[in-house]
C-alpha positions in Angstrom: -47.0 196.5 109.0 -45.6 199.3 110.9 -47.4 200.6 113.7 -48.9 204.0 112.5 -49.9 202.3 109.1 -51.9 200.0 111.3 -53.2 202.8 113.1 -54.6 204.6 110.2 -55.9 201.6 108.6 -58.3 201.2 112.2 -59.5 204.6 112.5 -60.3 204.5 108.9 -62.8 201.4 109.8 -63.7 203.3 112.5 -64.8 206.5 110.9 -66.7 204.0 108.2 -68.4 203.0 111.2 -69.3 206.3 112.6 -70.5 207.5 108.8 -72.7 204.5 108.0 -73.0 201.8 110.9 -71.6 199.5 108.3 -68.1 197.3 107.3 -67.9 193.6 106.7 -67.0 191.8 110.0 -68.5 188.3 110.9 -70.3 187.4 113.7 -72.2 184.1 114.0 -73.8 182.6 110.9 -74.8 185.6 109.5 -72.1 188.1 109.1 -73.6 191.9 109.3 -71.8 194.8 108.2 -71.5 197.0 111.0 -68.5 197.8 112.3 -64.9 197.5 113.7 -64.1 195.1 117.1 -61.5 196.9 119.2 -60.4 200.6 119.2 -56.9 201.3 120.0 -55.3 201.8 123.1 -54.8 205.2 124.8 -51.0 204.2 124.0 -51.5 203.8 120.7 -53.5 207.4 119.7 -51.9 209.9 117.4 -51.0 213.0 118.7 -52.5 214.8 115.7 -53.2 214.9 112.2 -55.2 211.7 112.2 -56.1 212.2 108.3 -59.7 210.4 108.2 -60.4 208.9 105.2 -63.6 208.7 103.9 -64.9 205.9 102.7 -64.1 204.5 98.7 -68.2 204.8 98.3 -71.3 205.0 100.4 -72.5 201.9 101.0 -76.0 203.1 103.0 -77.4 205.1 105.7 -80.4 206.7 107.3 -80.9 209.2 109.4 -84.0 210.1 111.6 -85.2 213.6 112.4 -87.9 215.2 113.8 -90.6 215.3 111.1 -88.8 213.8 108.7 -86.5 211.1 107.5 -83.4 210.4 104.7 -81.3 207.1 103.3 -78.0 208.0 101.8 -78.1 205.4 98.4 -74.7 203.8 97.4 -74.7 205.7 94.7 -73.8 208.5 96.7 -77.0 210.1 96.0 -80.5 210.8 98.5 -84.3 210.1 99.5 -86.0 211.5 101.7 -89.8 211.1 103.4 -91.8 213.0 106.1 -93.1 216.5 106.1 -91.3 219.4 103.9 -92.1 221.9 106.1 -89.1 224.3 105.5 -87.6 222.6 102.7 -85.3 219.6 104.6 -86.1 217.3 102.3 -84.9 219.2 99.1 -82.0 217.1 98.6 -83.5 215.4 95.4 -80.3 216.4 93.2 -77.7 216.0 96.1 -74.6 214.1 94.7 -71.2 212.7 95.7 -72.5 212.5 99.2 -71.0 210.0 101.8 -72.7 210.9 105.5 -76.2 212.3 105.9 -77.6 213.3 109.6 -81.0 215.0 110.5 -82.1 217.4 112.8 -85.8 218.9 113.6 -86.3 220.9 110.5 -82.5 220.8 109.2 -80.5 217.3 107.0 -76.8 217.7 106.6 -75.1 216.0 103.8 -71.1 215.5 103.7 -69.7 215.0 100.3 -67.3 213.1 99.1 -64.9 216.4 99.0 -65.3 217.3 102.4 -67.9 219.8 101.6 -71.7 220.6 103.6 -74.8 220.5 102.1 -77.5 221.8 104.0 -81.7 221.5 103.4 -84.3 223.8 104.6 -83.4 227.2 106.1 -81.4 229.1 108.3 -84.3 229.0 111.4 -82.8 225.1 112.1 -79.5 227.1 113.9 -79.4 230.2 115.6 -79.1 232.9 112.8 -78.7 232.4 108.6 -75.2 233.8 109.3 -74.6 230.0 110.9 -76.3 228.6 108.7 -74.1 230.0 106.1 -70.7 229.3 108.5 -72.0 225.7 107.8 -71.9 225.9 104.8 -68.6 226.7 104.0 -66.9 224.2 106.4 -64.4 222.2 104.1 -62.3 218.9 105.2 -65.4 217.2 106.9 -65.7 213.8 107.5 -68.8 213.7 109.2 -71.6 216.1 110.7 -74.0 215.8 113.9 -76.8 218.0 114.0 -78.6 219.1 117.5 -81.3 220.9 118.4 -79.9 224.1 117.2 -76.9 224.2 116.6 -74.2 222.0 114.1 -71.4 220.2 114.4 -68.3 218.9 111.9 -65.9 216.0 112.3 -62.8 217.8 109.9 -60.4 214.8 108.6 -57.7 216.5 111.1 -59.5 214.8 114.0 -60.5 218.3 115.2 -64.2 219.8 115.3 -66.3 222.6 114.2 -69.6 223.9 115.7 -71.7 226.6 114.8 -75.1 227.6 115.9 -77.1 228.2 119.4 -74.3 228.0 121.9 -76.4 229.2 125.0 -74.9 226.1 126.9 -71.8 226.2 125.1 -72.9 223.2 123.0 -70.5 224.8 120.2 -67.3 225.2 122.8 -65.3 222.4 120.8 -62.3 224.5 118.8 -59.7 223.0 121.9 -61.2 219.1 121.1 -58.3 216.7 118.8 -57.9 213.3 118.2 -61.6 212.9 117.5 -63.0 210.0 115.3 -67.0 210.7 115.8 -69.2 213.4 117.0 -72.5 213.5 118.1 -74.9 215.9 119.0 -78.3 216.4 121.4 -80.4 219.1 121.8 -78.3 221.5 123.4 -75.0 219.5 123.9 -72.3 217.7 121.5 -70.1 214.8 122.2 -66.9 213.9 120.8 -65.3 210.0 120.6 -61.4 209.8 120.9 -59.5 207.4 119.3 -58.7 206.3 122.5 -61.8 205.3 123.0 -63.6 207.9 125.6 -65.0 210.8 125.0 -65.4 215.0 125.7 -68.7 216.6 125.6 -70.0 220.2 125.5 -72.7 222.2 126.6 -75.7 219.9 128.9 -73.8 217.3 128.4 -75.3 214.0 130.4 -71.8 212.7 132.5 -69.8 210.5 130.2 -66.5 210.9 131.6 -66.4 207.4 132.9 -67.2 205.8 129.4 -64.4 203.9 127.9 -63.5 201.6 125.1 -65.9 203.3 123.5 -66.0 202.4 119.2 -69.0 204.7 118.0 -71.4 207.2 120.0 -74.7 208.4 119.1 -77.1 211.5 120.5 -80.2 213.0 120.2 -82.9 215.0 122.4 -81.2 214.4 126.2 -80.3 210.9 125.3 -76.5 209.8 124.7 -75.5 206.2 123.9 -72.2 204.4 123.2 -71.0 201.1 121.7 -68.2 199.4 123.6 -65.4 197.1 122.1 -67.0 194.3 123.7 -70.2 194.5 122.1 -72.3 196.3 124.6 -74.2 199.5 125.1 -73.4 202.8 128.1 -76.5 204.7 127.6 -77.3 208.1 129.6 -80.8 207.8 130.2 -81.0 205.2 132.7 -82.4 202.5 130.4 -81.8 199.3 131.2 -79.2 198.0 128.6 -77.9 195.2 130.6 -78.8 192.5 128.7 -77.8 194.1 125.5 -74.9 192.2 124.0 -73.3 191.6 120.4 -74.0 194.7 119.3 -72.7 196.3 116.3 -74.4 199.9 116.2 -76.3 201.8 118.6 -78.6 205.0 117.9 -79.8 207.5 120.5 -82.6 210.3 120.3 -85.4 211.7 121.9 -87.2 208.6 121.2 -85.0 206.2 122.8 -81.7 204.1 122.3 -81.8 201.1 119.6 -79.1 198.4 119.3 -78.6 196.5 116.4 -76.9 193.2 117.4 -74.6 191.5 115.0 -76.8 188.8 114.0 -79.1 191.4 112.5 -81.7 191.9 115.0 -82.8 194.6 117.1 -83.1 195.8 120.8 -84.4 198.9 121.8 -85.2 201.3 124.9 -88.1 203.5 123.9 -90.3 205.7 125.1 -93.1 204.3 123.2 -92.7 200.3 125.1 -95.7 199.8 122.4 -93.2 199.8 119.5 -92.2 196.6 118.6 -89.3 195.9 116.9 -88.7 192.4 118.4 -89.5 190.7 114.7 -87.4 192.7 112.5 -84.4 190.6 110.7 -80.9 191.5 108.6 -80.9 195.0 109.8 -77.4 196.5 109.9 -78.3 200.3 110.7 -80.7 202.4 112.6 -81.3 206.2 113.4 -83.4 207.4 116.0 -85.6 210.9 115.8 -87.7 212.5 118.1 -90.9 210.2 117.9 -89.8 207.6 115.3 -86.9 204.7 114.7 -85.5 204.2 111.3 -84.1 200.8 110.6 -81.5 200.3 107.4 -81.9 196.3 106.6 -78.5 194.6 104.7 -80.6 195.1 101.1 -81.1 198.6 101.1 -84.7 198.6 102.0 -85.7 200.7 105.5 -88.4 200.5 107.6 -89.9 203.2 109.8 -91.6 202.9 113.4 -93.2 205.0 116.1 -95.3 208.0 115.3 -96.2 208.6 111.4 -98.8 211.6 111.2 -96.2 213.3 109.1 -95.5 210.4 107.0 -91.7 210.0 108.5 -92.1 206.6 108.9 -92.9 206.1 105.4 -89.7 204.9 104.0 -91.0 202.3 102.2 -89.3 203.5 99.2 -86.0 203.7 100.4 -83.6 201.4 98.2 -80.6 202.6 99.5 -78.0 199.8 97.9 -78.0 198.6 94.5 -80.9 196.4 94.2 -82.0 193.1 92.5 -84.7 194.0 89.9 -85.5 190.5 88.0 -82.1 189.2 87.1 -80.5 192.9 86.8 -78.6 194.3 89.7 -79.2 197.9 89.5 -77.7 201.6 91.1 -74.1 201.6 91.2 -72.9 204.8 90.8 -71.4 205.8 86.8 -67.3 206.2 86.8 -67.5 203.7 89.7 -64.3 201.2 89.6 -64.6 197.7 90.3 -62.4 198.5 93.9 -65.1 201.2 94.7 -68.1 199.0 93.9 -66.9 195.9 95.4 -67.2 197.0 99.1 -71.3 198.1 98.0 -71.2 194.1 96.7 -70.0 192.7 99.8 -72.3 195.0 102.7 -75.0 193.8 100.0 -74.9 190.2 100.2 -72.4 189.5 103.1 -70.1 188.0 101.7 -66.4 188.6 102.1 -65.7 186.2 98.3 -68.2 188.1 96.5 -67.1 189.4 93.1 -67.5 190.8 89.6 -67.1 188.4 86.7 -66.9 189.1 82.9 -68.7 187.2 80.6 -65.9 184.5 80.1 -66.2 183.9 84.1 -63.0 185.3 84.9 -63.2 188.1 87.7 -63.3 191.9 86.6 -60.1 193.7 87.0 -59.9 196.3 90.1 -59.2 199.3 88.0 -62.0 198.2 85.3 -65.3 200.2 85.4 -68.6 199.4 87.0 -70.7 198.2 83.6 -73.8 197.0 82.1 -73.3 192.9 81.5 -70.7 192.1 84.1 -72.2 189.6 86.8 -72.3 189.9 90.5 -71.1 186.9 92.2 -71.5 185.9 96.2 -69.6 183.6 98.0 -68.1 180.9 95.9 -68.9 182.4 92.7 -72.8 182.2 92.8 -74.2 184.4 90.7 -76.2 186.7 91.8 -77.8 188.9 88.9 -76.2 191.1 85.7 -75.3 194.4 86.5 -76.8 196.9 84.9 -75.5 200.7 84.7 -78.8 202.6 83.5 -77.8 204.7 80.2 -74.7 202.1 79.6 -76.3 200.7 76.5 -73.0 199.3 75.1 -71.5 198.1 78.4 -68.4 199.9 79.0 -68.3 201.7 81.8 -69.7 205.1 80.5 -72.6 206.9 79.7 -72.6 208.7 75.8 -73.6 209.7 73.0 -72.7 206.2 71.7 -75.4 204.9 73.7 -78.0 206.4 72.8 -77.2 205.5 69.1 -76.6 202.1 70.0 -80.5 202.6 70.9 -81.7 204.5 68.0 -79.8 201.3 65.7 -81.6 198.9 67.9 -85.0 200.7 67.2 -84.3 201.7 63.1 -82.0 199.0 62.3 -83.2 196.2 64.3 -79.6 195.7 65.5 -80.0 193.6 68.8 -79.5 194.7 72.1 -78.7 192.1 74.7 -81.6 191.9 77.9 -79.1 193.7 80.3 -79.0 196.6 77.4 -82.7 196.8 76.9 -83.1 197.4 80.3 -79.9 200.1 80.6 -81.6 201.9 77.7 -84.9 202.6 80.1 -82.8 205.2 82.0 -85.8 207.5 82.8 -85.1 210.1 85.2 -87.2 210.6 88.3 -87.7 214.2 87.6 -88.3 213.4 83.3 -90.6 210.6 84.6 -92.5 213.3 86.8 -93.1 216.2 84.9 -92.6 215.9 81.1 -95.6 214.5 79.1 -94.0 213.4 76.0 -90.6 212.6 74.9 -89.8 212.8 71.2 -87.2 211.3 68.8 -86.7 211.1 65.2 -87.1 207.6 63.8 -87.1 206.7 60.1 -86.3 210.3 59.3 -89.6 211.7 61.0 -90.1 213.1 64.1 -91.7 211.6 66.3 -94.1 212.0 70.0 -94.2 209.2 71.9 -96.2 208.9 75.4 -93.7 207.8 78.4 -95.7 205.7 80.4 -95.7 203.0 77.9 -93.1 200.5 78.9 -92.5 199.8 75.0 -91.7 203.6 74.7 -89.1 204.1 78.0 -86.2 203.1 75.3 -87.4 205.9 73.7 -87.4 208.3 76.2 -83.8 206.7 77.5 -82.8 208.2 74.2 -83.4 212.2 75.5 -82.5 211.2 79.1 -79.1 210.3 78.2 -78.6 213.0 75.2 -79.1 215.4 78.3 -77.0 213.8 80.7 -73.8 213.8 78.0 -74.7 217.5 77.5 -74.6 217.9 81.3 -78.6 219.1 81.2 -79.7 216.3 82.8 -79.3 213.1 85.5 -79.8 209.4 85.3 -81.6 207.9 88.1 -79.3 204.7 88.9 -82.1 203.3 91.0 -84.3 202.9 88.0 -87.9 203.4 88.2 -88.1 205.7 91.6 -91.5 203.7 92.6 -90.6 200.1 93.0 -92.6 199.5 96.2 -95.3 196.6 95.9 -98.2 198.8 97.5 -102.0 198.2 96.6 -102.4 200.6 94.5 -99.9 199.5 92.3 -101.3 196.0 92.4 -104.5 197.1 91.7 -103.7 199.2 88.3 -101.2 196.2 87.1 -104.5 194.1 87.5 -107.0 196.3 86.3 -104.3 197.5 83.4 -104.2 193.4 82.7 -108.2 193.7 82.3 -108.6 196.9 80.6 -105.8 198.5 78.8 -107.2 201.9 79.0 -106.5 202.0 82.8 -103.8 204.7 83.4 -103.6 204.6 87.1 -105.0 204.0 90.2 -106.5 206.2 93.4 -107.7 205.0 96.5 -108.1 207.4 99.4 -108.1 206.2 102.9 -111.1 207.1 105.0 -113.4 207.2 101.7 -115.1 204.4 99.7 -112.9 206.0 96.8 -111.1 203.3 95.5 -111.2 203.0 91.4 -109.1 202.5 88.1 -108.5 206.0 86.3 -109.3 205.8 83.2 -108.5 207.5 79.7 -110.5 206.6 76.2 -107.5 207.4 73.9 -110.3 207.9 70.8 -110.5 211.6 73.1 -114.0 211.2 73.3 -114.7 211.5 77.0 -116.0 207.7 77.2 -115.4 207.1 80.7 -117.8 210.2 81.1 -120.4 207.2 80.6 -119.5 204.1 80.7 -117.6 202.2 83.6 -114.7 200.1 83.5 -116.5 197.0 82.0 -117.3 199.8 79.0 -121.3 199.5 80.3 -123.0 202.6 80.0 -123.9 204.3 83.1 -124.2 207.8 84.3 -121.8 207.2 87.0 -119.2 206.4 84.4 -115.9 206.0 85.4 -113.2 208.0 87.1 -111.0 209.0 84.3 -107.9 211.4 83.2 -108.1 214.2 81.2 -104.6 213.3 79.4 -103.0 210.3 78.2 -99.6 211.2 79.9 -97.8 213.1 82.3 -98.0 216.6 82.5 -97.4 219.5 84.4 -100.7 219.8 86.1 -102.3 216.3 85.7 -106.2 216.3 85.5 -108.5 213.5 87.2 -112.2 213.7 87.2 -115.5 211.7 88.1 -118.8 212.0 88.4 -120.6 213.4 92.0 -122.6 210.0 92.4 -125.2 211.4 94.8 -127.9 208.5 94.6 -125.2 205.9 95.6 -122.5 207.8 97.0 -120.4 206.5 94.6 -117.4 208.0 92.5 -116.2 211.1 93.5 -119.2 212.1 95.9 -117.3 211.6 99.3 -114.6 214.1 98.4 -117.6 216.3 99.6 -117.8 214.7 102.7 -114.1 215.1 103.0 -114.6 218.6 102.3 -117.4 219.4 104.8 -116.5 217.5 107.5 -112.8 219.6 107.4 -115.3 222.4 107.3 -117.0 221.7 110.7 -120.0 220.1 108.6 -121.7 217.2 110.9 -123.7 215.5 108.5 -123.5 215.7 104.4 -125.0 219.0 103.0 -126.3 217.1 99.9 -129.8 215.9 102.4 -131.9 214.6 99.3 -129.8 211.6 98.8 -127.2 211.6 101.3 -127.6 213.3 104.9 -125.0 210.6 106.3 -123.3 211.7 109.6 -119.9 212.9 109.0 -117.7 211.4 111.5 -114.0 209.2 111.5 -113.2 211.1 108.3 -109.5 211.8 107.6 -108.8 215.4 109.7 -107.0 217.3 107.2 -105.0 219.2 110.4 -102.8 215.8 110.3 -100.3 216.0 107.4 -100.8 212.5 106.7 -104.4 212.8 105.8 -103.7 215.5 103.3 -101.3 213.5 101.3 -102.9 211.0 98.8 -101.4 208.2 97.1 -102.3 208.5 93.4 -100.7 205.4 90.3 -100.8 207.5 87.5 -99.7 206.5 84.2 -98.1 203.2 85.8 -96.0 205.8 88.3 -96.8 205.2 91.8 -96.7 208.9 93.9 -97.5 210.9 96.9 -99.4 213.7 96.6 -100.0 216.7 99.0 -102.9 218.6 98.7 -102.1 222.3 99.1 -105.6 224.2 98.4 -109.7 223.1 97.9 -112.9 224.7 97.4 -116.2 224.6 95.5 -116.9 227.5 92.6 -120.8 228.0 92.6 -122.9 227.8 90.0 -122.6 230.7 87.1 -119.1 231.0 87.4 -116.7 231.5 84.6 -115.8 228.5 83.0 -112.5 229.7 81.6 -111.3 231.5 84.9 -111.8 228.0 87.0 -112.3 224.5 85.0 -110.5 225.5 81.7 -107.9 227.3 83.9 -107.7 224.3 86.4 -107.8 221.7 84.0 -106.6 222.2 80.9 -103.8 224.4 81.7 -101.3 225.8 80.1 -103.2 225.4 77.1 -105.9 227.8 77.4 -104.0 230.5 79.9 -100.7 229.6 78.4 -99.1 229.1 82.1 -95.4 227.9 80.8 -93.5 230.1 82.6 -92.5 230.0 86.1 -94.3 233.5 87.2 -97.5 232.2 85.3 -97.0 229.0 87.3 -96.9 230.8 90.6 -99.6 233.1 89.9 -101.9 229.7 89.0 -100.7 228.5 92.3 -101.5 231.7 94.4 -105.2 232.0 92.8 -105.4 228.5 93.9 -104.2 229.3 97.5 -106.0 232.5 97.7 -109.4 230.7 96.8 -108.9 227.8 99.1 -111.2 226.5 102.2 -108.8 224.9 104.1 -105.3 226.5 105.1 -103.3 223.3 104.5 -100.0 225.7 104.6 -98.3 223.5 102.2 -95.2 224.0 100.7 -95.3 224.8 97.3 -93.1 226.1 94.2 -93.9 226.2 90.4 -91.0 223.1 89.4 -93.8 221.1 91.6 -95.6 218.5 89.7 -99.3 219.0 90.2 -102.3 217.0 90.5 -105.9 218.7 90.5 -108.7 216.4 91.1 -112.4 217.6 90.9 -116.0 216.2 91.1 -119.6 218.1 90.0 -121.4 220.7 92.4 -123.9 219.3 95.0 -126.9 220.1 93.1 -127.0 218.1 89.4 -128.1 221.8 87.9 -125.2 223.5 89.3 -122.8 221.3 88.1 -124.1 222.3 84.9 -123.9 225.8 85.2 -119.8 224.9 86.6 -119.8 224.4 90.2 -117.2 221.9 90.6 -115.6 220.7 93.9 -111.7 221.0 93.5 -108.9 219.3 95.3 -105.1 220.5 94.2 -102.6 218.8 94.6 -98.4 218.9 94.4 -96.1 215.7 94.4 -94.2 215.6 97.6 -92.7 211.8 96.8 
């Protein structure tokens, strides 16, 4: 091989390096995929034109920022968790993309064109007219973003800055030859393919780094892997005993090394974070007050401080995952030369493979499909691929599949397991926010609830109709809620028990924790009787619907005698008031103390399982309507609508949410816009006469998850 196609090949590896902490090298017994040995020789650099490749597909990635974090999925697609305080975590319907970073209020997304994407607003730089210079950078490889300011590795080996340069953190039009950047609060680093590095702006003194292969920066804090395995930090931690290391991560927090044997070592300034115990991690980001970790199946784990839920990545699946025997979220068009890299970093295994059903391996230029099996290391199978909306297992998603679906439900013409399952190809957002899907079987036309597991075929039906007619998207990573949490144990058991259980709600700080119910005879039963279907006047807590909607009702009874039911969302609602001790003194008068402060953005988000989907819910607006009000400008209006007021348009929408801000108690200064899905939960009055004459207590709520 000559030596400038060697050259290339390394700086490729190392630029996969820099974009997602991962390759497939071997170290030890358990071989981690994280990264190149060696970096070439100052001899050996390019004088230009270094051509950075980026990588075939994503294969995984998270980044940490201030009050938020995001995982890049394989499937070039990305999650997000935290706070949404300026919209940084709008990057739902982001595609194509191939390196993510983070900032305070600011996530940067490089696509697989060399193009930015940018979430939340132009306040995360200096002025909008940066933050639209951003965003029309082209020919990036990768991005770093500091406190204010932006910076772009371009495939040239050259940079780009833009933002706050008051320390000339953006001087870096003269740097070349570049395979990384990185960027803290008011400086920006750059990693040579020599292997040492230029800075910018308040740079801490790195001049005497070498044999440097990837660099990492955040707050005041720079860190650096070397070629041998160990870690230069700038902050004076003691790294000393760090050795075979295959990524490092740097930020206000602290410096993390992830060793190749897929532990971790860290420098924090938190010494009561421990993440001595954590196993087969291959990639970690560090914010501001929190550590993300990227372990070798996808899954992430968060660390450090979590008031704005940033640490709550427990729903990051960021590689295809094993569901049962299915291996699902490969990317559609994918070839098997793309997807086998995502294979490998998966199970880490260099032999691992895709076979056919005759056992003979899948040809590189074949496509990704539904029925072809995953094989590790000396042809173990793993699980069945499945591509969601591939019904008929070749490669692509159309119109022919959903047919092969509508034959399978009028014709009884069989679908194989692997099919059934590509058929459920329910989109987060369809999942979310549309009530009922429809289809027309045996010549009628049909409405059919979604939530049903018997009905997802269905609704895989319209889901991939839209998707051919380019209307709509297929979520590759299935069913968006595939965390095991409690309350998605508790409705699976109480579902088992009592098939008119819908979801689930427990609230943290309360003694609310119940089934939601739903009599489907529409005869408010739950009103009265509980969840053993005794009659009661506490009832149950129960749904107004049997399916998703727009604006999702949930209602129970103000159990003042016991407490019980919904009675302590009063309590939540005084004590945020200033209230010492429960206003309802007859039955109650218990002292108000250790209840969740709504002034802490975790407090004010709500886990709710309804209609088997598992989501977080922010509330955004609460308050209590006294007695004599108009029944049709607050509880029609707030739970039935858009029947009664007809809100179905997107001004009607906002002026419902506006009323609903306007009236509210609390200033919960919540981001909200009418494509939100909403939740409005509400309880009786105080006083049993009131809530007859319509006081109700009301909690709103929008999905944030």
């Amino acid at each position: 091989m000559k030596m400038k196609q060697w050259i290339a090949l390394l700086l490729a590896a190392l630029v996969a390096f820099a974009m997602a902490g991962c390759n497939n090298g071997e170290n030890g017994d358990q071989p981690i995929d994280v990264g190149p040995s060696n970096t070439p020789g100052a001899e050996e650099t390019p004088n230009a034109g270094l051509n950075l490749a980026q990588p075939e597909a994503p294969i995984g990635m998270v980044a940490a920022g201030s009050v938020h974090s995001v995982g890049l999925r394989a499937d070039g697609t990305a999650v997000s968790a935290g706070h949404d305080t300026v919209g940084q975590r709008d990057v739902s319907d982001w595609k194509n993309v191939v390196f993510i970073a983070a900032g305070e209020i600011v996530t940067a997304g490089v696509t697989a064109e060399g193009g930015l994407l940018l979430a939340g607003d132009g306040t995360a730089f200096a002025d909008s007219a940066s933050w639209e210079a951003a965003a029309a950078w082209t020919g990036l490889s990768s991005v770093a973003v500091g406190g204010s300011h932006i910076v772009g590795l371009k495939a040239d080996g050259t940079a780009v800055a833009v933002g706050n340069n008051s320390a000339g953190q953006c001087d870096v039009s003269g740097w070349s030859n570049l395979v990384a950047v990185a960027a803290g609060d008011a400086f920006t680093l750059g990693l040579t393919a020599s292997g040492t590095l230029v800075s910018a702006g308040t740079a801490p003194d790195v001049s005497a780094w070498k044999d440097v292969t990837a660099i990492s920066a955040g707050g005041e804090v720079a860190a650096a892997l070397t070629n041998t395995g160990t870690a230069l930090v700038s902050n004076g931690a003691d790294v000393s005993a760090w050795n075979g290391l295959a990524a490092v991560a740097a930020g206000a927090f602290g410096v993390v090394g992830v060793k190749a044997d897929g532990t971790v070592v860290a420098a924090l300034s938190d010494t009561t974070v421990d993440l001595s115990a954590e196993t087969n991690v291959v990639a970690a980001s560090v914010g501001a007050q929190h550590v993300v970790l990227m372990h070798r199946d996808g899954t992430a784990a968060g660390y450090g401080v979590n008031d704005d839920l940033q640490c709550a990545v427990d729903r990051f699946f960021l590689r295809p995952h094993v569901e049962d025997q299915f291996l699902i979220g490969f990317r559609p068009g994918m070839t098997i030369a793309e997807a086998t890299p995502v294979l490998k970093a998966l199970t880490g295994s260099e032999t691992a493979f895709f076979a056919k059903e005759d056992g003979t391996a899948a040809a590189e230029t074949d496509l990704i499909a539904t029925g072809l099996s995953a094989c590790t290391a000396e042809g173990t199978p793993l699980a069945t691929v499945v591509l969601m909306g591939d019904v008929n297992g070749d490669g692509a998603i159309t119109e022919d599949d959903a047919q092969a679906i509508m034959n399978y439900l009028q014709e009884g013409e069989q679908l194989s397991v692997a099919a059934m399952r590509a058929a459920r190809a329910c989109d987060d957002e369809d999942w979310a926010k549309i009530e009922t899907f429809k289809a027309t079987l045996d010549g009628e036309e049909k409405t059919y609830y979604t939530y049903t597991d018997a009905n997802r075929m269905i609704a895989g039906v319209n889901v991939i109709r839209a998707y051919v007619a380019g209307t709509g998207t297929i979520a590759q990573y299935g069913d968006w809620n595939r965390a095991t949490t409690t309350e998605e144990s508790k409705f699976e058991a109480c579902y088992a028990e009592n098939d008119d259980t819908v979801g689930y709600i427990m609230i943290e700080g309360t003694n609310i924790d119940y089934p939601i119910m739903f009599d489907s005879t529409g005869k408010w039963y739950y009103n009265d009787y509980t969840f053993d279907k005794e009659k009661k006047e506490s009832g149950s807590i129960y749904a107004y619907y049997y399916g998703y909607g727009w604006n999702n009702a949930v209602t129970g009874h103000n159990s003042r005698p016991s407490g019980s039911m919904f009675h302590q969302l009063h309590h939540l609602q005084e004590f945020n008031l200033g209230e010492t001790t429960c206003l309802h003194k007859k039955y109650c008068g218990k002292e108000l103390v250790d209840l969740p402060d709504f002034n802490v953005y975790a407090n004010r988000v709500w886990t709710v399982n309804l209609y088997g989907v598992e989501t977080r819910y922010e509330i955004f607006a609460m308050y209590e309507t006294e007695a004599g009000v108009s029944l049709s400008d607050t509880l029609y209006d707030n739970a039935w609508w858009g029947s009664e007021n007809q809100r179905t348009t997107e001004e009607g929408v906002q002026e419902w949410i506006d009323k609903q801000l306007e009236l509210s108690e609390f200033a919960f200064n919540a981001n909200v816009s009418p494509d939100n899905t909403f939740l409005t939960i509400f309880t009786c009055g105080n006083e049993s006469a009131d809530a007859k004459e319509g006081a109700r207590l009301y909690f709103f709520l929008h999905r944030v998850d």
